[in-house]
C-alpha positions as CSV (number, residue, x, y, z in Angstrom):
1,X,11.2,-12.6,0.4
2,X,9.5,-11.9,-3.3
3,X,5.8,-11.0,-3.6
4,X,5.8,-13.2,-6.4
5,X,6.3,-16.8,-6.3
6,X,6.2,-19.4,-9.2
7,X,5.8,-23.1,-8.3
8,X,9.1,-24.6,-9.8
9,X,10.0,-28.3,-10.5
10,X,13.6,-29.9,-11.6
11,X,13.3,-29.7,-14.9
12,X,12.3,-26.0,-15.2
13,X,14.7,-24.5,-13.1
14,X,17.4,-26.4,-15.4
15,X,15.8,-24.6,-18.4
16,X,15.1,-21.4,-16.7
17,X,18.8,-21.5,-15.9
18,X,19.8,-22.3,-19.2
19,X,17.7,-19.7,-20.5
20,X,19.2,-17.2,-18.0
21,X,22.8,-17.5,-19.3
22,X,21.8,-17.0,-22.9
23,X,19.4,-14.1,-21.5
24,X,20.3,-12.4,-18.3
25,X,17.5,-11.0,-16.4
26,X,16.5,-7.8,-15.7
27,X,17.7,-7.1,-11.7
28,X,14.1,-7.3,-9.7
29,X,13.0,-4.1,-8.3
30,X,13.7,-3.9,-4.5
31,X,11.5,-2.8,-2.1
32,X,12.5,-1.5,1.4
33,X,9.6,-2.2,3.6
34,X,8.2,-2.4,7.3
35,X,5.6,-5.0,7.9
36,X,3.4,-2.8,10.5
37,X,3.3,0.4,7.9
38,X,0.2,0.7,6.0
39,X,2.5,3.2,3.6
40,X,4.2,0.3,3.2
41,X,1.6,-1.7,2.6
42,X,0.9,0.1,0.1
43,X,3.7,-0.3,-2.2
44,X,3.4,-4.1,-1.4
45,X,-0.4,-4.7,-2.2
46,X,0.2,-2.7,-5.4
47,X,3.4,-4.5,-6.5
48,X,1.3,-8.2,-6.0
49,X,-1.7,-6.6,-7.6
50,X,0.3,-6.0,-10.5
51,X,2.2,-9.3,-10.6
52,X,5.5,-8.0,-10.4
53,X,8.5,-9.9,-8.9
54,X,10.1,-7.8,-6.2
55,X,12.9,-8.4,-3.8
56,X,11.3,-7.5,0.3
57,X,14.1,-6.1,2.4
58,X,12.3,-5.1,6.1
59,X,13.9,-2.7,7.5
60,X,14.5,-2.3,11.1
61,X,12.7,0.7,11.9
62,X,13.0,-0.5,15.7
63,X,16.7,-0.5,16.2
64,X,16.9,2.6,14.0
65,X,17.9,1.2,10.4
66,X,15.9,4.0,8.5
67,X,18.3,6.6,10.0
68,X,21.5,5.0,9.0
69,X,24.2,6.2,6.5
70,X,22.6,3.7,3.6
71,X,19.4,4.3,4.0
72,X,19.4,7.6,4.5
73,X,21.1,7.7,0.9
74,X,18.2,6.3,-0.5
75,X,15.6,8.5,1.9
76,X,16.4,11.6,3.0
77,X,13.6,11.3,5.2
78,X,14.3,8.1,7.4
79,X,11.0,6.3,6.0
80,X,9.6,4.1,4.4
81,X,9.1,2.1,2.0
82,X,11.5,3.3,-1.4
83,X,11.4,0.8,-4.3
84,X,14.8,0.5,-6.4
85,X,14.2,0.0,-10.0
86,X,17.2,0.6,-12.5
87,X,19.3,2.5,-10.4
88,X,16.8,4.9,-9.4
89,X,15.0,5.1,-5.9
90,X,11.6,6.3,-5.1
91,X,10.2,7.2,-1.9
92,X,7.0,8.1,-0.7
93,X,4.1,5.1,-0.8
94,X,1.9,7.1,-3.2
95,X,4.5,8.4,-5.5
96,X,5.5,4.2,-5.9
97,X,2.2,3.3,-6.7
98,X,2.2,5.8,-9.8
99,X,5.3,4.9,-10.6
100,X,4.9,1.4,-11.3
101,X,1.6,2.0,-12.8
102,X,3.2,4.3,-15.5
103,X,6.7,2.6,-16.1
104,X,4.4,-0.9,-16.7
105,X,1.7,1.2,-18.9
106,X,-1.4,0.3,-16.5
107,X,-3.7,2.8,-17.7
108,X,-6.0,0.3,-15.7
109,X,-4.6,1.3,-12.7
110,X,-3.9,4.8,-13.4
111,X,-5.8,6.1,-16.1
112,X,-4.4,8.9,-18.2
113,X,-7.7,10.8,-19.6
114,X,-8.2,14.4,-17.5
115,X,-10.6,13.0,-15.5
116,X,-9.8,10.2,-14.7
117,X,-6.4,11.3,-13.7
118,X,-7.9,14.2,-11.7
119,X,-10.5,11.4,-9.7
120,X,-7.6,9.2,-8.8
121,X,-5.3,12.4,-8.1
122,X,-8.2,13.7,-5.9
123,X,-8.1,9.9,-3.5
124,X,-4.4,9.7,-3.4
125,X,-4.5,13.1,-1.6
126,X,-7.0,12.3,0.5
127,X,-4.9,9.1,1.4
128,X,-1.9,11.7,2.5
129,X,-4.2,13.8,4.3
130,X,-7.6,12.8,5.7
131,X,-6.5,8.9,5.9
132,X,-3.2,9.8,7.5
133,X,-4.6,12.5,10.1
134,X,-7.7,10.2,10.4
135,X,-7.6,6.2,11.1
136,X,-3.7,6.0,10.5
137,X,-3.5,8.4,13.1
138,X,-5.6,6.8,15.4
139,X,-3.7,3.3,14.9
140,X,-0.3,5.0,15.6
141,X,-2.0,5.9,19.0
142,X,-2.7,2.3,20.5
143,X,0.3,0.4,18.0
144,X,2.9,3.1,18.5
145,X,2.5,5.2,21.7
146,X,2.0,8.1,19.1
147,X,0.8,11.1,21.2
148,X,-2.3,12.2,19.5
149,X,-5.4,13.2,21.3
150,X,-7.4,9.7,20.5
151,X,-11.1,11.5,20.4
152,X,-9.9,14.2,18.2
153,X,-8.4,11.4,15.8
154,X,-11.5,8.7,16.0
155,X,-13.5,12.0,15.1
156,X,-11.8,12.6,11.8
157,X,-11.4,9.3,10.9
158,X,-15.5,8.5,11.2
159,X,-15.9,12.1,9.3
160,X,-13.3,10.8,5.9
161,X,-15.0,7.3,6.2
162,X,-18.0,8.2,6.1
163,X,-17.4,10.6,3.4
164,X,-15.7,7.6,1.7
165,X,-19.0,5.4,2.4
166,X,-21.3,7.7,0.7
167,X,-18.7,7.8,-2.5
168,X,-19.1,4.0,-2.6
169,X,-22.9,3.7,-2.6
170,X,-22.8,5.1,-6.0
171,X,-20.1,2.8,-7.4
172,X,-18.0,-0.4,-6.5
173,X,-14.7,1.4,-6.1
174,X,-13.5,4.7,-5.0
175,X,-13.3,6.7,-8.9
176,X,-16.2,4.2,-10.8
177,X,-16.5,0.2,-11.1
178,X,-13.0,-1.1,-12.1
179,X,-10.1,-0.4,-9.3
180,X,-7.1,2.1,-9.5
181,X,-4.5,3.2,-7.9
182,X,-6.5,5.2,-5.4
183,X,-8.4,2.7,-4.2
184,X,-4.7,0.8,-3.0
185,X,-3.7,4.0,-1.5
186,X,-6.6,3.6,0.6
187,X,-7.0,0.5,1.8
188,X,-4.5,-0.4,4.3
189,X,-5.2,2.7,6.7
190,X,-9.4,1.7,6.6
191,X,-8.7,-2.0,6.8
192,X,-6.3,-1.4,9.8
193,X,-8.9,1.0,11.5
194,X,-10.4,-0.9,14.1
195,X,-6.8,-1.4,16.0
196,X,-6.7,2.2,16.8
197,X,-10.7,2.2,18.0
198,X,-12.0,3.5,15.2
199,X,-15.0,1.1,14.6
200,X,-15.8,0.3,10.8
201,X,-19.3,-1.2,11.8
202,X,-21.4,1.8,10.4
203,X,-19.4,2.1,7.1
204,X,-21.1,-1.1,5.9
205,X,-20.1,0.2,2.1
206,X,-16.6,0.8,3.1
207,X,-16.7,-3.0,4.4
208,X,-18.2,-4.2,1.5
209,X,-15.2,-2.2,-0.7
210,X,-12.9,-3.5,1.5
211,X,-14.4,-7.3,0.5
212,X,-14.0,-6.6,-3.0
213,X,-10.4,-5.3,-2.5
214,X,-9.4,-8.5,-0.9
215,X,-10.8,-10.7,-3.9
216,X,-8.6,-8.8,-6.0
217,X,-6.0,-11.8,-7.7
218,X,-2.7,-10.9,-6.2
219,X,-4.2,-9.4,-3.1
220,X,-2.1,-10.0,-0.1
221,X,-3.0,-8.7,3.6
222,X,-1.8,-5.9,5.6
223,X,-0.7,-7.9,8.9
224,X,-2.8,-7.3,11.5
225,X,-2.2,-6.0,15.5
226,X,-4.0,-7.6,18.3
227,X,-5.3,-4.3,19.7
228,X,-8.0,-1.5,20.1
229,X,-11.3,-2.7,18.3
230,X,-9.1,-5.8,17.0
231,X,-7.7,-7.5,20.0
C-alpha cells in the first residue's frame, strides 16, 4: 500500500521505466503501521500531508508481530509505527513527524525560529501526555479492553479539550493560522474521541479545527470503530 498514488497510463509507465534505468530511484521510505493506532496515524496523515511516497507494511499487532525478532530490531519497544529511510529507523509517532519535516526542509510544518519551535514543541508534548492519558486513553478502554478507570479518563480528556478549545478561539490552528506539525500530532486521538465516550459536542472549536484538518490536500482519515459515542 503507498500513501501516494499517481494515475498512470501505458505510455508513462514505459517512460517512467526507461527513465528508471538511466536513473534509479531513491528506495521509498517504509512505514510499519497498525490501522487502529492513532500514533500511527500520525505518521500516516503527516507522510500524505507532505506528499511523500511511502511503502505501508501493517503489522500484526494481534498475533504478536511487534514482539518478534525483526521487529524488535527495528523497536526495542514492540510498537508502533517506525519509518525506514536510508538505512535508518525511527520510532516513536512524534519523533517521525519531525523527522520528515526536517530531512524535507518544511519549515512550514516545523518552524525553526525560537518560538515557533518552542509553540509546536509545547503541543507535541501535550500529544504524549495529556492526549494520551486523556481521550486515547479513554478509546483504549471501549476498543482495547484497556483497564483504565473510564470516569477518571473521560475527566481528563474534557479538561485537555477544553483547554485545546479555548487555544483555538484565538486562531485557526493549534500554534497561529497556518498548520504544523503539532496540530497532526493531535488530531487522530480528538478525532477518535467519541469511541471511547468522550463526547466532542461542547468543544465546538475543536470540531471546527478538526474540519479544517480534514480539508487539508493530502488528508486521509484515521479509520473509525463502531463503538462508545460512535457506534
Amino acid at each position: 500500500m503507498h500513501v501516494y498514488i499517481e494515475n498512470l497510463d501505458v505510455a508513462r509507465v514505459r517512460a517512467s521505466s526507461e527513465l528508471a534505468l538511466r536513473h534509479p530511484k531513491e528506495p521509498l521510505m517504509k512505514l510499519y503501521h497498525f490501522p487502529l493506532s492513532g500514533h500511527a496515524h500520525r505518521a500516516l496523515l503527516f507522510l500524505s500531508l507532505l506528499g511523500v511516497k511511502a511503502e505501508v507494511v501493517d503489522v500484526d499487532l494481534a498475533n504478536g508481530e511487534h514482539k518478534k525478532p525483526d521487529f524488535l530490531k527495528l523497536n526495542p519497544f514492540g510498537q508502533v509505527p517506525v519509518l525506514e529511510d536510508d538505512g535508518v529507523a525511527i520510532s516513536d509517532s512524534n519523533a517521525i513527524l519531525v523527522y520528515a519535516a526536517t530531512k524535507l526542509g518544511r519549515k512550514d510544518w516545523l518552524p525553526d525560529d525560537p518560538v515557533g519551535l518552542a509553540k509546536v514543541q509545547k503541543w507535541l508534548s501535550v500529544a504524549a501526555g495529556e492526549i494520551a492519558y486523556g481521550p486515547a486513553a479513554a478509546r483504549l478502554i471501549t476498543v482495547f479492553g484497556a483497564d483504565f478507570r473510564a470516569d477518571e479518563v473521560i475527566s481528563r480528556a474534557h479538561h485537555i479539550l477544553g483547554l485545546i478549545n479555548a487555544e483555538l478561539e484565538k486562531d485557526r490552528f493549534i500554534t497561529g493560522n497556518r498548520p504544523t506539525i503539532a496540530d497532526v500530532a493531535l488530531y487522530s486521538y480528538i478525532v477518535s474521541a467519541p469511541e471511547g465516550n468522550v463526547d466532542l459536542a461542547p468543544h465546538q472549536e475543536v470540531r471546527h479545527w478538526l474540519a479544517r484538518i480534514e480539508a487539508l490536500p493530502g488528508f486521509v482519515p484515521f479509520p473509525k470503530t463502531a463503538i462508545g459515542l460512535a457506534a
